[in-house]
NUFIVEX-157126 format. One line per field, with one value per residue: y, z, x of N, C-alpha, C, O in turn; residue in three letters. Coordinates in steps of 0.2 Angstrom, whole numbers, plus 5000, padded with zeros to 4 digits. Each point is the difference from the previous one (the first is absolute). Example, Ala and Ser with C-alpha at 12.3 -4.5 7.8 and 13.67 -1.06 7.14 Angstrom:
// NUFIVEX-157126
n.v 4972,5006
n.w 5039,4993
n.u 5066,4993
ca.v 5006,5006
ca.w 5000,5001
ca.u 4996,5004
c.v 5006,5005
c.w 5000,5003
c.u 5004,4996
o.v 4999,5006
o.w 5003,5001
o.u 5005,5003
vexlum ALA,SER
// end
This chain:
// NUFIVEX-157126
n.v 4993,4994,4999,4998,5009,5003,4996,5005,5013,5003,4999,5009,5006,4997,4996,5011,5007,4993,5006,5008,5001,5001,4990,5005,4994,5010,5006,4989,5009,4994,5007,4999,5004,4989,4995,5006,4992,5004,4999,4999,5009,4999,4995,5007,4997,5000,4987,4994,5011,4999,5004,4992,4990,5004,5005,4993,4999,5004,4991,5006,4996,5004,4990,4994,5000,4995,5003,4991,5002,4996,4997,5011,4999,4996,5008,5000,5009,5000,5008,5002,5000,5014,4994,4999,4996,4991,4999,4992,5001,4992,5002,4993,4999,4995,4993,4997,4995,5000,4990,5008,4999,5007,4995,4994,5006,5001,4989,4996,5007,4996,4990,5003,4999,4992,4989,5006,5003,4988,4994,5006,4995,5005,4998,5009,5000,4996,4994,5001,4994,5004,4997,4987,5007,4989,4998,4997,4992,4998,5006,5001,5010,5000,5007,4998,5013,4996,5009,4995,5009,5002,5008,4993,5001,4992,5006,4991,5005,4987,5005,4990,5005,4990,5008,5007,5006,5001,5007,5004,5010,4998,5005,4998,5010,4996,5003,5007,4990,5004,4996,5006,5002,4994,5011,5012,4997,5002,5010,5006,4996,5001,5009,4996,4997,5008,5008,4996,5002,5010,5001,5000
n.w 5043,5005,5010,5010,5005,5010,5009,5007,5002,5007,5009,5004,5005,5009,5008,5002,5007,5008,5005,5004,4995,4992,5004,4991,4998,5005,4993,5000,5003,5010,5005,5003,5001,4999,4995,4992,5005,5009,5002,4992,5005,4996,5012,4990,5004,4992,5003,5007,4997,5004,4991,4998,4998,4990,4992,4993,4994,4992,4994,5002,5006,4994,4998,5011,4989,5002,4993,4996,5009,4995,4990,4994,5003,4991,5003,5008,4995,5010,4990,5013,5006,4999,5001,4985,5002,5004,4989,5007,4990,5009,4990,5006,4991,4998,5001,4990,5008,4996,4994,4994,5009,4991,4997,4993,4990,4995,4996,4990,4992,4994,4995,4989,4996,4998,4993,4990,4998,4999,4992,4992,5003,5004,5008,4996,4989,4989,5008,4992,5003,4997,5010,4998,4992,5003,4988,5007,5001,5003,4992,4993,4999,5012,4995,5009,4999,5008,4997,5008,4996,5008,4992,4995,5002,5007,4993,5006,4990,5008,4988,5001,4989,5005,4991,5003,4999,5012,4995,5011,4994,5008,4994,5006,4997,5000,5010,5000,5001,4990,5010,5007,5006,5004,5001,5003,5009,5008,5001,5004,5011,5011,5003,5006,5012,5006,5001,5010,5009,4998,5004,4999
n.u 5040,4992,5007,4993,4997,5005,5001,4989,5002,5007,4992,4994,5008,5003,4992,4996,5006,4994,4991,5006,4990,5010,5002,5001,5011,5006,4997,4995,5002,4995,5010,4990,5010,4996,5009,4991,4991,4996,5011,4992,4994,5012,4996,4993,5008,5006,4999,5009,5004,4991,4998,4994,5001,5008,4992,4993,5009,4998,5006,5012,5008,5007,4992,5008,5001,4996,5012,4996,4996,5006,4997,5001,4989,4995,5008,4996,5006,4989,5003,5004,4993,4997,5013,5001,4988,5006,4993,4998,4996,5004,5010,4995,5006,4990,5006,4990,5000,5011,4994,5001,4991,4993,4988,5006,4999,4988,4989,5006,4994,4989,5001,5006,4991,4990,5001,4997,4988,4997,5005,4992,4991,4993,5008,4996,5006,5001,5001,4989,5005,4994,4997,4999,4996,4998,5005,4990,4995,5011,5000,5009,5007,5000,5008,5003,5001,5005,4996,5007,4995,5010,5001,5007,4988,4998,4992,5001,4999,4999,4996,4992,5006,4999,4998,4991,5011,5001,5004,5003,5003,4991,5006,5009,4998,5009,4996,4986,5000,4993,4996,5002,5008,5008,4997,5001,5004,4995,5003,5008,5003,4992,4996,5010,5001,4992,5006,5005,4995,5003,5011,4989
ca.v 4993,4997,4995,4996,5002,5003,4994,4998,5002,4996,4992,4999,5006,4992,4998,5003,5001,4993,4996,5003,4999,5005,4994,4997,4992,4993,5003,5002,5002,4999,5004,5003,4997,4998,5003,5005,5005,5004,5006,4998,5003,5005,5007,5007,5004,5008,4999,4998,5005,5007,5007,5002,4998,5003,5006,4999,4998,5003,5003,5006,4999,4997,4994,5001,4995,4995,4995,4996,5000,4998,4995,5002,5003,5008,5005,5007,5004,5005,5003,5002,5008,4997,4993,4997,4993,4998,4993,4997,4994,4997,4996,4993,4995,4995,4996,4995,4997,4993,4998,5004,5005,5008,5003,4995,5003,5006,5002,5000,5008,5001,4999,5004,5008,5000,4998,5005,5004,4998,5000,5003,5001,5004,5007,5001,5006,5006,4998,4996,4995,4997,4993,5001,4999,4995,5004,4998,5002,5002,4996,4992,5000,5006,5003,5006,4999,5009,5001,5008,5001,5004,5002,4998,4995,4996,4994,4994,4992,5000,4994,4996,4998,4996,5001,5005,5000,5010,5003,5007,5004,5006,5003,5006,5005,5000,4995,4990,4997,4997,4996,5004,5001,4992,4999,5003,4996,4995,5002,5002,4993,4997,5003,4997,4994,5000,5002,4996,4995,5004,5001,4994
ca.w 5000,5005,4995,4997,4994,4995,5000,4995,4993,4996,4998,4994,4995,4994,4996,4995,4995,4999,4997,4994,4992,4997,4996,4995,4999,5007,5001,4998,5004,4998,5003,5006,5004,5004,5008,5000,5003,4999,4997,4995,5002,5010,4999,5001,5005,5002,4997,5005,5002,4999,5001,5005,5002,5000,5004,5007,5004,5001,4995,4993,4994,4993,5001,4995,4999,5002,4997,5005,5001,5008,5004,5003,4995,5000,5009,4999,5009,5003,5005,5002,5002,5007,5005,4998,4998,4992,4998,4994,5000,4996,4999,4998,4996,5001,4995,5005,5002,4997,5007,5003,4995,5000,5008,5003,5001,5004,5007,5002,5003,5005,5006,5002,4998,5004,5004,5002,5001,5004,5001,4999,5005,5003,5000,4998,5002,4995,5000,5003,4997,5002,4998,4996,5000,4994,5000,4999,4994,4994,4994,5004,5008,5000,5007,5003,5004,4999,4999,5003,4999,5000,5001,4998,5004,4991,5001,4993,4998,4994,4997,4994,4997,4996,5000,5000,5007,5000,5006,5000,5005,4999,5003,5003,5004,5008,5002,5000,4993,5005,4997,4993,4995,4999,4999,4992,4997,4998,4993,4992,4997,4995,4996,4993,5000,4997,4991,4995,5000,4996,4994,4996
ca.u 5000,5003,5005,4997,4996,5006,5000,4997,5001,5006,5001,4996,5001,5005,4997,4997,5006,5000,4994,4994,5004,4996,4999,4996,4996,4996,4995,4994,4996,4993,4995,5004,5002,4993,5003,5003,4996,4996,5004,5006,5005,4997,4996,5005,4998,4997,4993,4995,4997,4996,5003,4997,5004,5005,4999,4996,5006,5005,5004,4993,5006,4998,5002,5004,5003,5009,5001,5002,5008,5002,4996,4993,4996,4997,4997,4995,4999,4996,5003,4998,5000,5005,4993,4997,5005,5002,4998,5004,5000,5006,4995,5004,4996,5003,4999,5004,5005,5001,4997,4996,4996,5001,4997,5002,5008,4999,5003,5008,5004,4997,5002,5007,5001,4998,5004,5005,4997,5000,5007,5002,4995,5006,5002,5007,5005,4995,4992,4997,4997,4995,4999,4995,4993,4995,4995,4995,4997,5002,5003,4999,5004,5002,5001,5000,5003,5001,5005,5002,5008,5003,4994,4994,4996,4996,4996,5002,4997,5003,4997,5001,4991,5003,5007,5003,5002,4999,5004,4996,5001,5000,5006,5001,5005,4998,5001,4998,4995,4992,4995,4997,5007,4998,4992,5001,5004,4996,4994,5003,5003,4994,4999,5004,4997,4998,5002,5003,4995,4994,5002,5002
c.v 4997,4995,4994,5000,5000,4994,4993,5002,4998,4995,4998,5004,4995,4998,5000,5000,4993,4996,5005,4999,5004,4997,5000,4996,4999,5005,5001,5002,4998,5002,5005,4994,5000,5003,5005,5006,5005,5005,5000,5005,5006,5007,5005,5003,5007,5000,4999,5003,5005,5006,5002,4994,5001,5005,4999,4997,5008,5004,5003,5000,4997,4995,5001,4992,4997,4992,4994,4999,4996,4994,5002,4999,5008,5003,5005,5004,5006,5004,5006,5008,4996,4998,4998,4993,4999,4994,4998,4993,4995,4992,4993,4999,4990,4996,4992,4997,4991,4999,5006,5003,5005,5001,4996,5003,5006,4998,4997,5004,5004,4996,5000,5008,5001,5000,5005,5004,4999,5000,5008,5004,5004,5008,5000,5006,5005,4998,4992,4994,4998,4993,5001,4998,4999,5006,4999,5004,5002,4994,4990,4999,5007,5000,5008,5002,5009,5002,5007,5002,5007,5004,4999,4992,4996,4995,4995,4994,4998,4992,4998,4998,4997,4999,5005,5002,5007,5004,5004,5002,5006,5005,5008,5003,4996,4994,4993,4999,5000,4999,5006,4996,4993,4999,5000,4994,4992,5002,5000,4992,4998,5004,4998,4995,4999,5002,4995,4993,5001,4997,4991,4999
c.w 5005,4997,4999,4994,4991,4998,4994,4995,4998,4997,4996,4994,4998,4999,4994,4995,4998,4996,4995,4992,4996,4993,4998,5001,5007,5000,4996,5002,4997,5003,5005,5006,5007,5007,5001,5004,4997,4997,4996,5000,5005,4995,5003,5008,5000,4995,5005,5005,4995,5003,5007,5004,5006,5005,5009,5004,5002,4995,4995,4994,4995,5000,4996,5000,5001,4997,5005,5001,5007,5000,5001,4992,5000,5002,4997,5007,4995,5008,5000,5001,5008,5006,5000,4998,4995,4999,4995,4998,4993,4997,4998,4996,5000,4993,5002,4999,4999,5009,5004,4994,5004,5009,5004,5002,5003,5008,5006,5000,5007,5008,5002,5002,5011,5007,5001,5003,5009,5006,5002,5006,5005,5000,4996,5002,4999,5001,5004,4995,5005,5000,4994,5002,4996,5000,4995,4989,4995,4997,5005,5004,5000,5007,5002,5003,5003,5000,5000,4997,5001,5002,4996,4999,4992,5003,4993,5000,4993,5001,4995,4997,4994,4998,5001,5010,4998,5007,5000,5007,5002,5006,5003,5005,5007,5006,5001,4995,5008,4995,4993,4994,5000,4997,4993,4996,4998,4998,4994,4999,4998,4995,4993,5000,4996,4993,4999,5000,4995,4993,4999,4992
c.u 5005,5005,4997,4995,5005,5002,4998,4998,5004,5001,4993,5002,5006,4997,4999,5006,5004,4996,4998,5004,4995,5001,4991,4997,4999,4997,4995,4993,4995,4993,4999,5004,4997,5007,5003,4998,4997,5001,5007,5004,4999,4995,5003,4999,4996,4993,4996,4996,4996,5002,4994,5000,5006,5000,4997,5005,5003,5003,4996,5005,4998,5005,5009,5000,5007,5000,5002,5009,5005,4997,4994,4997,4999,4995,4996,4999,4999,5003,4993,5003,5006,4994,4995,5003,5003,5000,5006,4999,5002,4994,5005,4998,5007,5000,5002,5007,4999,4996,4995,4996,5003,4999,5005,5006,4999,5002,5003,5003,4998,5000,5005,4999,4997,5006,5006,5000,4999,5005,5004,4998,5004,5001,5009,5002,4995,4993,4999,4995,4994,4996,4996,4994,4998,4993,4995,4998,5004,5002,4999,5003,5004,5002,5000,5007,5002,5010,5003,5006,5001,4992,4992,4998,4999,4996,5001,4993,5002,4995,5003,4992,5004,5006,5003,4999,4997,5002,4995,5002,4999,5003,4994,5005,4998,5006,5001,4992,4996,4995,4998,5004,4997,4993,5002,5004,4997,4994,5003,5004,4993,4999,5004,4997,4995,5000,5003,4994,4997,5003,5002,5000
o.v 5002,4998,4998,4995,4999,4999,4997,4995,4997,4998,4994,4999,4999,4999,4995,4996,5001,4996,4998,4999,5001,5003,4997,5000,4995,5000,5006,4996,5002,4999,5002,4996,5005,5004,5000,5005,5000,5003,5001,4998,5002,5004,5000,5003,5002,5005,5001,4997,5003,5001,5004,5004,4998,5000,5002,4998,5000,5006,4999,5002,4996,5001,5002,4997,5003,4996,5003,4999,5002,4998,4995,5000,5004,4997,5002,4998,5002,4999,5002,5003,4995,5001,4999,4999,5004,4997,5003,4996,5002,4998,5001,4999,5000,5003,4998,5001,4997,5003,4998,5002,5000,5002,5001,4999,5002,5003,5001,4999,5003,5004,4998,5003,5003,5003,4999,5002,5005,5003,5001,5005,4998,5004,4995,5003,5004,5002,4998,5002,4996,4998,5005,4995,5004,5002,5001,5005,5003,4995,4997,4995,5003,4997,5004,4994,5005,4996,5005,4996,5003,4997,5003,4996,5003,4995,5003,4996,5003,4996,5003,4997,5003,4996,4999,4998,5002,4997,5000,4997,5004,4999,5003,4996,5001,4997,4995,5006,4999,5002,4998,4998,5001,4994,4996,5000,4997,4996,4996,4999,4999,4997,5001,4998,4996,4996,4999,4996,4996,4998,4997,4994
o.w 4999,4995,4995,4995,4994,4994,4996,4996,4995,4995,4996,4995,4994,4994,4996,4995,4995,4996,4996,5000,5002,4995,5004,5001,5001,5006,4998,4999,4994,4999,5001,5002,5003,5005,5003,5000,4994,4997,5002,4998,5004,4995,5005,5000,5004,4997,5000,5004,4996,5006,5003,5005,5006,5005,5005,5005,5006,5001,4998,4994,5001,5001,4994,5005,4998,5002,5004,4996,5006,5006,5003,4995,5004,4999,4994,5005,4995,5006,4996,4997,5002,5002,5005,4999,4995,5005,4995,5005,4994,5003,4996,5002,5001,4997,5004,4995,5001,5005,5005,4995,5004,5004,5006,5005,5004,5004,5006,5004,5004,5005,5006,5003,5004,5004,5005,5002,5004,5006,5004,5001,5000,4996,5001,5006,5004,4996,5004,4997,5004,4995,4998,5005,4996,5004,4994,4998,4996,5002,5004,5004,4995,5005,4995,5002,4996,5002,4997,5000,4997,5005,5001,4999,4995,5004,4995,5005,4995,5004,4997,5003,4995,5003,4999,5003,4995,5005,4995,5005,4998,5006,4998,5004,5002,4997,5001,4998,5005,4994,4994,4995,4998,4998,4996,4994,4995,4998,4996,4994,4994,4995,4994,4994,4995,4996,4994,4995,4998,4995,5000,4998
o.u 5006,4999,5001,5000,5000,5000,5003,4998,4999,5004,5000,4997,5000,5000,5001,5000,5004,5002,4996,5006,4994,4999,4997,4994,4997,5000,5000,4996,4999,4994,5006,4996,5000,4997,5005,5002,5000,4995,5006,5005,4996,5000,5004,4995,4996,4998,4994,4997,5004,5002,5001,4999,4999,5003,5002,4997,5003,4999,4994,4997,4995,5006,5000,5000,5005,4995,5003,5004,4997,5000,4996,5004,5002,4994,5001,4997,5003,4999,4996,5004,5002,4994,4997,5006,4998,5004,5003,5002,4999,4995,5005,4994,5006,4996,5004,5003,4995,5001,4998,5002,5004,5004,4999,5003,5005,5004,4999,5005,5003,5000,5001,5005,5003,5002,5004,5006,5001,5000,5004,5004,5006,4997,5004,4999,4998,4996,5003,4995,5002,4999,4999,4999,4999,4996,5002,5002,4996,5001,4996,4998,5001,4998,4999,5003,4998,5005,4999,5005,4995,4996,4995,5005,5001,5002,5000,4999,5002,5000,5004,4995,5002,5004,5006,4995,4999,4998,4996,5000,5004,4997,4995,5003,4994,5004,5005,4998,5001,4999,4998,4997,4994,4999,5001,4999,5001,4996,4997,4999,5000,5002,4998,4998,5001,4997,5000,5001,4996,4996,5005,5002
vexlum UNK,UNK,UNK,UNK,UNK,UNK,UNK,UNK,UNK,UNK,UNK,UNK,UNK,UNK,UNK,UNK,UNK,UNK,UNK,UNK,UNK,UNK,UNK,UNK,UNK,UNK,UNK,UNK,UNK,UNK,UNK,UNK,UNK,UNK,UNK,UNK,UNK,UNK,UNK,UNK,UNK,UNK,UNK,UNK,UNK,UNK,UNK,UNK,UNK,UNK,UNK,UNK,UNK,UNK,UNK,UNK,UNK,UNK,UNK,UNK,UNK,UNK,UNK,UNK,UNK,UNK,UNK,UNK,UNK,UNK,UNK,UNK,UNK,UNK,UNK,UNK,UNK,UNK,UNK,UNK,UNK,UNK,UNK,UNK,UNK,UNK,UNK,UNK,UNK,UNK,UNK,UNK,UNK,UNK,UNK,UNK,UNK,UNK,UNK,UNK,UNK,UNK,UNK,UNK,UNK,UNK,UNK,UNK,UNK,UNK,UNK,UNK,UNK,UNK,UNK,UNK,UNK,UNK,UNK,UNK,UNK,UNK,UNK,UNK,UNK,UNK,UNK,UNK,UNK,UNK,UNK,UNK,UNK,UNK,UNK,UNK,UNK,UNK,UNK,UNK,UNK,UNK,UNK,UNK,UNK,UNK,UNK,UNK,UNK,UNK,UNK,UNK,UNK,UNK,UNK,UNK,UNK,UNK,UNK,UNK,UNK,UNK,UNK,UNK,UNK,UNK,UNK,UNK,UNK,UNK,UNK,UNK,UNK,UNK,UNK,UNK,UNK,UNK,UNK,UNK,UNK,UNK,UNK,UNK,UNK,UNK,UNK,UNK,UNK,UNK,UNK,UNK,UNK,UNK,UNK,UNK,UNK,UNK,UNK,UNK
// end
């Protein structure tokens, strides 16, 4: 997470710690909350792929989970054999905020998250951030982007499908990202797309 992005989590994470009460009488719940988006809570990562799926990317490894931590939600990576790819992908969920619905605070993460990502574009010491690329058919908005560190490449999409945000990376031993790596990676972002459209 970049210091903008850090930014804004911050300042919606006092929101919450200002406006939330766990008071009784101001909470009387009458049913489901109409701005809480489509997903009352974050879905498990290491559910939005198939063992065969998973495979036709690459990784042959049995899915490891990881709790959310850093600023991040909880990730799920699919490790391979040697110089085989490896997938990982993180999952935000959002709730709503006093004046925003649930999809409304997503994506305001998400246009912090673009905008930094953005910014970040360039070569460094250890690697490489690449431009981004809008990219068609996943969730409600999505971008693309590649990324080099030391000796291995990562292809990144990162969409928004209401309230919940999702990273997806998939990695290999190498130089520089090419068009395979960038393919595989937007099968496996449509292919969650698609499982999380399914679960309404």
């Amino acid at each position: 997470m970049g210091a903008g992005l850090a930014v804004v989590a911050a300042a919606v994470a006092g929101t919450v710690v200002l406006t939330s009460s766990d008071d009784p009488a101001r909470s009387a719940p009458t049913g489901p909350d109409p701005r809480a988006g489509r997903f009352a809570t974050a879905p498990a990562p290491c559910s939005l792929l198939t063992p065969a799926q998973v495979r036709a990317a690459g990784p042959t490894g049995k899915p490891f989970p990881m709790d959310a931590m850093d600023g991040h939600g909880p990730s799920c990576t699919w490790d391979g054999g040697p110089g085989a790819p490896q997938i990982r992908v993180t999952v935000n969920h959002h709730r709503p905020l006093p004046g925003k619905t649930a999809p409304e605070t997503a994506r305001a993460f998400f246009a912090a998250d673009r905008t930094e990502t953005a910014a970040d574009a360039g070569t460094g010491l250890v690697g490489s951030v690449g431009p981004l690329r809008d990219t068609g058919r996943i969730g409600a908005e999505a971008f693309a982007f590649d990324l080099t560190s030391l000796d291995r490449v990562y292809s990144t999409v990162h969409f928004r499908i209401s309230n919940v945000l999702v990273e997806v990376d998939v990695s290999r031993k190498g130089k520089r990202p090419d068009a395979a790596l960038r393919g595989n990676a937007l099968t496996v972002a449509r292919q969650i797309a698609e499982e999380l459209n399914s679960r309404d």
